[in-house]
N, CA and C atoms as a LAMMPS dump frame, in Angstrom:
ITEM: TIMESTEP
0
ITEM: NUMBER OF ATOMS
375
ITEM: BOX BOUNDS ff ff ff
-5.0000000000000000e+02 5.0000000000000000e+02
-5.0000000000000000e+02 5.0000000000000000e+02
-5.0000000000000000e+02 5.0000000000000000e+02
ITEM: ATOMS id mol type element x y z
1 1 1 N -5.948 22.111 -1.269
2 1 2 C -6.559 20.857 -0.839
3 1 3 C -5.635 19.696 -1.208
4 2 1 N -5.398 19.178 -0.145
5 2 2 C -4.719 17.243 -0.652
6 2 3 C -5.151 16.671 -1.27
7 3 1 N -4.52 15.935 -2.329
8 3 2 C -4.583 14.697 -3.106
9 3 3 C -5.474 13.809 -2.269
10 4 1 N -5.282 13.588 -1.026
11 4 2 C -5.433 12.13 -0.32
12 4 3 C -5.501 12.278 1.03
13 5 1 N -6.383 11.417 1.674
14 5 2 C -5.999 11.911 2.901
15 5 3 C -5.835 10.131 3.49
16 6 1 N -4.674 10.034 4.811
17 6 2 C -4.15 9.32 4.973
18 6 3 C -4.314 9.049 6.621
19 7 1 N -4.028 7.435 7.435
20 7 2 C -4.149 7.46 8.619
21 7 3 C -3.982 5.755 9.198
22 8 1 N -3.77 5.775 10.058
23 8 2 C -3.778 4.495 10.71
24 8 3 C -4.74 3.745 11.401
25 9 1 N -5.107 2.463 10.951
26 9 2 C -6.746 2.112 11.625
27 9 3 C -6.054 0.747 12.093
28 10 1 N -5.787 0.536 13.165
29 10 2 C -5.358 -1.108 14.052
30 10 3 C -4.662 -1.861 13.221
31 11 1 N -3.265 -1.275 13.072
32 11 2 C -2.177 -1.551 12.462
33 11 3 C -2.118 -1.49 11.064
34 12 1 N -2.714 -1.102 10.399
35 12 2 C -3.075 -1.094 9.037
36 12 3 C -3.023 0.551 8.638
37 13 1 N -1.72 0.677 7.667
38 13 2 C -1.955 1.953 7.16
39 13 3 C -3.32 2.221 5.514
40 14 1 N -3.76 3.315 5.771
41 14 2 C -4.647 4.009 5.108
42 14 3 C -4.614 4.698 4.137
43 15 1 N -4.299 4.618 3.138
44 15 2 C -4.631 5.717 1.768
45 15 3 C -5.158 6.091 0.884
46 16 1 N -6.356 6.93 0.806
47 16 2 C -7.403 7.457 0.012
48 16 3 C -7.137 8.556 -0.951
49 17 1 N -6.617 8.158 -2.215
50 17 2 C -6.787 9.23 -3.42
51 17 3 C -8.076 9.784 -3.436
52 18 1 N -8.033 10.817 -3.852
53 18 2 C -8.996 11.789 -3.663
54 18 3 C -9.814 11.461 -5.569
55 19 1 N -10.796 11.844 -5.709
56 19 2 C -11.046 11.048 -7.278
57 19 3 C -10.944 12.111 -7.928
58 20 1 N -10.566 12.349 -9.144
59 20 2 C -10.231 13.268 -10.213
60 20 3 C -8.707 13.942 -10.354
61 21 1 N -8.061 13.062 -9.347
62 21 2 C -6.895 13.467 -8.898
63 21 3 C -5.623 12.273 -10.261
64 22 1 N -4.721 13.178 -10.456
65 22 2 C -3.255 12.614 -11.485
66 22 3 C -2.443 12.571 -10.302
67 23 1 N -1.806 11.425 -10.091
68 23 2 C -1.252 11.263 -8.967
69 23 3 C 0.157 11.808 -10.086
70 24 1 N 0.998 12.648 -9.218
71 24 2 C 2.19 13.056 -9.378
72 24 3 C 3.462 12.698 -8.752
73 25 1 N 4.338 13.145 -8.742
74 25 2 C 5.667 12.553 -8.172
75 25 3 C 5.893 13.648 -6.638
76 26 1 N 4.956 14.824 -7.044
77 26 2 C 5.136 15.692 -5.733
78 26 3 C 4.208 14.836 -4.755
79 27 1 N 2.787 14.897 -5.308
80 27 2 C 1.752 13.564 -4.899
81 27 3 C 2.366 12.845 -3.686
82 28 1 N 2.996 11.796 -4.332
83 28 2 C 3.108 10.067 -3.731
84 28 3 C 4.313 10.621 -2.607
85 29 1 N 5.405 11.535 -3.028
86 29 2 C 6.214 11.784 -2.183
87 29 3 C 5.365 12.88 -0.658
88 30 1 N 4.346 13.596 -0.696
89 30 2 C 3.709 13.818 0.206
90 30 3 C 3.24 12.734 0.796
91 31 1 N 1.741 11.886 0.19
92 31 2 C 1.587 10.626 0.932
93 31 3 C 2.368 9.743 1.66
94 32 1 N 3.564 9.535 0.846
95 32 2 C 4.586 8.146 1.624
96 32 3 C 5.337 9.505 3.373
97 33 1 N 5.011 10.94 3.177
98 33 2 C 5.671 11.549 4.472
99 33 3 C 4.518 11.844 5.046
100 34 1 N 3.247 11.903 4.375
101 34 2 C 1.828 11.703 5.777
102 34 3 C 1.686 10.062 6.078
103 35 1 N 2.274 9.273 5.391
104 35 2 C 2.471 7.641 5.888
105 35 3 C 2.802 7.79 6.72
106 36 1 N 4.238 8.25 6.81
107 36 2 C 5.495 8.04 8.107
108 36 3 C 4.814 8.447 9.471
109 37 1 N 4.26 9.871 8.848
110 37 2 C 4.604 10.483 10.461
111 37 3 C 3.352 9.474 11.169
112 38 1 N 2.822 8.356 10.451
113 38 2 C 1.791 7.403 11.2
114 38 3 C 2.56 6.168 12.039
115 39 1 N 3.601 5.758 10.66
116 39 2 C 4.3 4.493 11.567
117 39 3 C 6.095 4.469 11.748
118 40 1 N 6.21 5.876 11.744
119 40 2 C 7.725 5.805 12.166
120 40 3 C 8.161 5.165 11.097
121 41 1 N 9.294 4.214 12.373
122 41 2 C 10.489 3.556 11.636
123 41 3 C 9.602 1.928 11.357
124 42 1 N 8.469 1.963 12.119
125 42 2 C 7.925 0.458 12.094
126 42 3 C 7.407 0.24 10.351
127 43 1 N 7.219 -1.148 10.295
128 43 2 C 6.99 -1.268 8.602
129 43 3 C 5.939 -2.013 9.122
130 44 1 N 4.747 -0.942 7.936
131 44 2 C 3.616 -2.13 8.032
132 44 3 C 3.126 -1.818 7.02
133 45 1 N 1.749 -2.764 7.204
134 45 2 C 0.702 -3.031 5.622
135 45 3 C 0.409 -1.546 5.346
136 46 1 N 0.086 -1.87 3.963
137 46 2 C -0.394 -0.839 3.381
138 46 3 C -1.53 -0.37 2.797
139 47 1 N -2.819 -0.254 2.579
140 47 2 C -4.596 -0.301 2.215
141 47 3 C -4.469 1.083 1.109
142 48 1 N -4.227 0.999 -0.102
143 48 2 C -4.531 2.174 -0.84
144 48 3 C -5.739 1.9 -1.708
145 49 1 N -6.63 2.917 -1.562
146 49 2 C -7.857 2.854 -2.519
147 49 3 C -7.688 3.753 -3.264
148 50 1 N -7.87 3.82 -5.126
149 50 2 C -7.591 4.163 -6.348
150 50 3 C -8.598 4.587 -7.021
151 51 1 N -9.968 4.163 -6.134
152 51 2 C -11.156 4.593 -7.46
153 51 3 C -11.371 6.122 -7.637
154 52 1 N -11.43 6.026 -8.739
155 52 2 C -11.456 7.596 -9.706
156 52 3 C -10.417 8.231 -9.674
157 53 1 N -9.353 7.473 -9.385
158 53 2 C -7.908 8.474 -9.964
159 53 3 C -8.026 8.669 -11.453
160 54 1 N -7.573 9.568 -12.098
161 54 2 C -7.703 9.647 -13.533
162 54 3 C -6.152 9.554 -14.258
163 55 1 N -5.191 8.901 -12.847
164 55 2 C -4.169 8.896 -13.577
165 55 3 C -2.951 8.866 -12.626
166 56 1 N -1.396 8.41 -13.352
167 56 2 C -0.443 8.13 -12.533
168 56 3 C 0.601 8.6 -13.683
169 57 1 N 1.49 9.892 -13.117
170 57 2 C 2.671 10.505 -13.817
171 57 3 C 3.975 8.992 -13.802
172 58 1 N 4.499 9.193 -15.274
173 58 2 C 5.883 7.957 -14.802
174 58 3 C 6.295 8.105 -13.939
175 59 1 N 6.642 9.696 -13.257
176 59 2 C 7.518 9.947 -12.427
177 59 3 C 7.171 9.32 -11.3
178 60 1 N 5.985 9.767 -10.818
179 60 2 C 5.554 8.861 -9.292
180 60 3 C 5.243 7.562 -9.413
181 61 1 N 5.091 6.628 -10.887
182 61 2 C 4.85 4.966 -10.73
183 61 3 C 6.464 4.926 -9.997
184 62 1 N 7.369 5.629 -11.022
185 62 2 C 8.621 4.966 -10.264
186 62 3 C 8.862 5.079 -9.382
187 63 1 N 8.862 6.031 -8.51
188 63 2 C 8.648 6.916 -7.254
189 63 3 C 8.23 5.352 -6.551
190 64 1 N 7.032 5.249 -6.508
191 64 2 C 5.99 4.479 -5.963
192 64 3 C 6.874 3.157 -6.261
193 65 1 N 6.862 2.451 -6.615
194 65 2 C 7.127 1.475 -7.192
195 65 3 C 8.68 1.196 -6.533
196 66 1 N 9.49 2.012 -6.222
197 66 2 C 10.44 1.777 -5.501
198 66 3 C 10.744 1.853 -4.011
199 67 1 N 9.707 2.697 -3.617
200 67 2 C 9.689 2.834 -2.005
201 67 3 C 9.443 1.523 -1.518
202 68 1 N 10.118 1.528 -0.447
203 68 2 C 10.358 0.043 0.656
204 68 3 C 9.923 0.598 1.954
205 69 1 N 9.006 1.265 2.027
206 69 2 C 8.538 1.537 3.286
207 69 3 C 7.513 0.59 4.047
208 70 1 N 6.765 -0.291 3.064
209 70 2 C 5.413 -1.24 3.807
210 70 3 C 5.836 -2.64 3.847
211 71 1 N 4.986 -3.622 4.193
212 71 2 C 5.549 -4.976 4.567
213 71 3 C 4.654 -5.492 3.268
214 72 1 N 3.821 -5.236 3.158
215 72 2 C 2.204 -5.139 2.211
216 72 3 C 2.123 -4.243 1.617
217 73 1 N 1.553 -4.561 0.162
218 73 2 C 0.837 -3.147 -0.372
219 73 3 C -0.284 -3.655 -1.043
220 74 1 N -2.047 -3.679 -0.304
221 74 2 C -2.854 -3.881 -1.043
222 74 3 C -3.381 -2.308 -2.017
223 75 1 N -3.703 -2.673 -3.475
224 75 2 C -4.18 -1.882 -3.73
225 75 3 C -5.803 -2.005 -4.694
226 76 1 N -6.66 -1.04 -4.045
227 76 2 C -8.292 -1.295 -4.399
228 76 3 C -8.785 -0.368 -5.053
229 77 1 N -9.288 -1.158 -6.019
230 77 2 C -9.781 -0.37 -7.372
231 77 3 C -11.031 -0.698 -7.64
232 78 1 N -12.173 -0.133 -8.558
233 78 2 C -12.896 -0.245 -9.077
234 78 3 C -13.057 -1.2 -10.28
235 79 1 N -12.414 -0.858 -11.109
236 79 2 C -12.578 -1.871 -12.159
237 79 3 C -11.159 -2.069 -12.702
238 80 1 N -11.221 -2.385 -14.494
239 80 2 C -10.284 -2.741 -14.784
240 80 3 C -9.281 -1.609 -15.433
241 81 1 N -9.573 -0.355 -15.645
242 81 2 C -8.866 0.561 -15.653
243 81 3 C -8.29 1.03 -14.439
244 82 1 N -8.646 0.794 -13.045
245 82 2 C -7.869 1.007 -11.956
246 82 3 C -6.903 -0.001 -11.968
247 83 1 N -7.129 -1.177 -12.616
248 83 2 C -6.313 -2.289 -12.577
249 83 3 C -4.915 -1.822 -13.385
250 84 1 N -5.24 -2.209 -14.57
251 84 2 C -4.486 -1.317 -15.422
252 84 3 C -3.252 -0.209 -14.824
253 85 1 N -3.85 0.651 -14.09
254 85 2 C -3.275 2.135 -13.473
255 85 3 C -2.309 1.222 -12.414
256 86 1 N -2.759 -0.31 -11.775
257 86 2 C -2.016 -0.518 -10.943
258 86 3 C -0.631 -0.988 -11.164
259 87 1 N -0.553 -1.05 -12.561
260 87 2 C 0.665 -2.159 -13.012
261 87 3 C 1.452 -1.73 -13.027
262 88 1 N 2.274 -0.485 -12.73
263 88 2 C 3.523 -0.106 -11.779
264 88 3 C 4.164 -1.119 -10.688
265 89 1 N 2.651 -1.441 -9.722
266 89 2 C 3.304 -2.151 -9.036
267 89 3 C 4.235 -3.285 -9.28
268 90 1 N 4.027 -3.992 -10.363
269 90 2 C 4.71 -4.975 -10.815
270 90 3 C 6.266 -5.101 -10.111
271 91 1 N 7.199 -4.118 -10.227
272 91 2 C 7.994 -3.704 -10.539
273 91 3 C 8.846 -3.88 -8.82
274 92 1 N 7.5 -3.355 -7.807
275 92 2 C 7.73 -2.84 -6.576
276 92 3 C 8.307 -3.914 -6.146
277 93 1 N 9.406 -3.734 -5.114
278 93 2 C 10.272 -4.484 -3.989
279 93 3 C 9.424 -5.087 -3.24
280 94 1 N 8.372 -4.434 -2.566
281 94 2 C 6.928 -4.726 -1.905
282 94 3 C 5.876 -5.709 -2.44
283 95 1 N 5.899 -6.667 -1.739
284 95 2 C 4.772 -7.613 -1.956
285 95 3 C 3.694 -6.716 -2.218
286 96 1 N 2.881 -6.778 -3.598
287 96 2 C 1.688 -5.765 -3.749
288 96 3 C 0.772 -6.604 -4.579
289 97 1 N -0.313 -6.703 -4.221
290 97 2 C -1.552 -7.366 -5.042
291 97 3 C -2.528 -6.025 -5.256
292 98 1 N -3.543 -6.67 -6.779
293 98 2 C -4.889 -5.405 -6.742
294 98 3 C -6.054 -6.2 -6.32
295 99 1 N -7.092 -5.546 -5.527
296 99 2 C -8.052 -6.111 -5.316
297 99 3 C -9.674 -5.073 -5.445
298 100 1 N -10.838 -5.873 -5.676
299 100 2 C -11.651 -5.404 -5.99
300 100 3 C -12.667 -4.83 -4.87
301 101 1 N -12.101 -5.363 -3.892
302 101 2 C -12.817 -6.194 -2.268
303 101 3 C -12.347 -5.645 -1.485
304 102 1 N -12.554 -4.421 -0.72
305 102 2 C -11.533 -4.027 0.778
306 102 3 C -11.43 -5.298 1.577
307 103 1 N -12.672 -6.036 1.784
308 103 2 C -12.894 -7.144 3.017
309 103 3 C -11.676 -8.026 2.472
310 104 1 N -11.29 -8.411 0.983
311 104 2 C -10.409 -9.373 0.926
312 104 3 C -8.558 -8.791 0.882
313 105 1 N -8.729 -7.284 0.284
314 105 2 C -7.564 -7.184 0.75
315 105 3 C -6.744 -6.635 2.281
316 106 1 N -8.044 -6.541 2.968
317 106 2 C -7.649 -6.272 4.279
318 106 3 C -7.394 -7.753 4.754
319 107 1 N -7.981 -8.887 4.545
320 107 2 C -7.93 -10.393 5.178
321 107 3 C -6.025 -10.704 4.921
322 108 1 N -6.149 -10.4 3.484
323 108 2 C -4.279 -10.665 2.449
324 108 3 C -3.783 -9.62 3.306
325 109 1 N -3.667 -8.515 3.701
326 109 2 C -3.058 -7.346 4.218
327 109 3 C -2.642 -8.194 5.682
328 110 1 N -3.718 -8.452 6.489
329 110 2 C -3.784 -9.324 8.115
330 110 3 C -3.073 -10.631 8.086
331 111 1 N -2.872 -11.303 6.952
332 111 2 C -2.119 -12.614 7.281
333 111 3 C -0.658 -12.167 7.012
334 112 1 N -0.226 -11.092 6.576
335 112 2 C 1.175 -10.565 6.192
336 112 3 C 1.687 -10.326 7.899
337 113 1 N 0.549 -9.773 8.825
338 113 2 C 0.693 -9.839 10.37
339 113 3 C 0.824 -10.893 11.183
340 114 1 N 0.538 -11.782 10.49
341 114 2 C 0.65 -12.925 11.559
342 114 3 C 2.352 -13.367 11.645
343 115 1 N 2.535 -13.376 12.95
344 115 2 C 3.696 -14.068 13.29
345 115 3 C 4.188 -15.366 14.185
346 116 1 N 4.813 -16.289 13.064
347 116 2 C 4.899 -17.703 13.026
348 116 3 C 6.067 -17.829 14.321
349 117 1 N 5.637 -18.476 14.609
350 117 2 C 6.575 -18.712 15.966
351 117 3 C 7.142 -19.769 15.782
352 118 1 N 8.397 -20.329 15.712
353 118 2 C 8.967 -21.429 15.79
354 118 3 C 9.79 -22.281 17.208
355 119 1 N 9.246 -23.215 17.455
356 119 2 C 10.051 -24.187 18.839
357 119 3 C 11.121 -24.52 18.609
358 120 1 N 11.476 -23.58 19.663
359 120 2 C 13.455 -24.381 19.651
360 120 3 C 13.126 -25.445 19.568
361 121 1 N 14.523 -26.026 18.872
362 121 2 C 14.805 -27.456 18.793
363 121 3 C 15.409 -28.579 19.914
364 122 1 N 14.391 -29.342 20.285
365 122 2 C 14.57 -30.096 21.504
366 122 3 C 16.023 -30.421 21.03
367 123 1 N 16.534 -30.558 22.629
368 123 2 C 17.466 -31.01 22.891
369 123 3 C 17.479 -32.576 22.992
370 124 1 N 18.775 -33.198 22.74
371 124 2 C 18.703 -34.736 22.684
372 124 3 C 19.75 -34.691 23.877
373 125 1 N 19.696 -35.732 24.951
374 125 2 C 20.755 -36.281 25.853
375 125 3 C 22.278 -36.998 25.595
């Protein structure tokens, strides 16, 4: 049985630790290749939910913590020991916040999508 099961919901990648699960370095390196085969070469947000992991090997914080695969990395926890578990991210290349709220880190996840368009610069005579 998987750690996690993983998927793409309207541009937004998906990742559900499974609860009672020690995330490992074999772990995160499966997840980040059931990521891919969702968004290719494209880079996008990232939605990982954490409640009831019982844990994160050094090997895969670093693991984790160094991959440059997302544009975003929200990650949603339960309380403050998921919090805690999140502080690997610190470290990450990846813009990554923790949140308590799917609704708010999917909103932070969606404005990482928005794309600012800028007007050429008028021309002068």
């Amino acid at each position: 049985m998987d750690s996690f099961s993983a998927h793409l919901d309207r541009g937004i990648l998906r990742l559900q630790w499974n609860r009672g699960v020690e995330i490992t370095h074999a772990d995160a390196v499966a997840a980040a290749r059931a990521l891919a085969e969702f968004h290719g070469p494209a880079v996008l947000p990232l939605l990982v939910h954490m409640h009831g992991i019982i844990g994160i090997t050094p090997e895969a914080r670093v693991g984790m913590a160094a991959y440059r695969g997302f544009s975003r990395v929200a990650l949603v926890g339960a309380d403050s020991v998921d919090e805690v578990m999140s502080g690997f991210s610190h470290r990450s290349p990846t813009t990554t916040r923790y949140f308590t709220s799917e609704s708010e880190a999917l909103t932070w996840l969606r404005e990482s999508a928005v794309v600012h368009q800028v007007a050429p610069a008028q021309q002068r005579d």
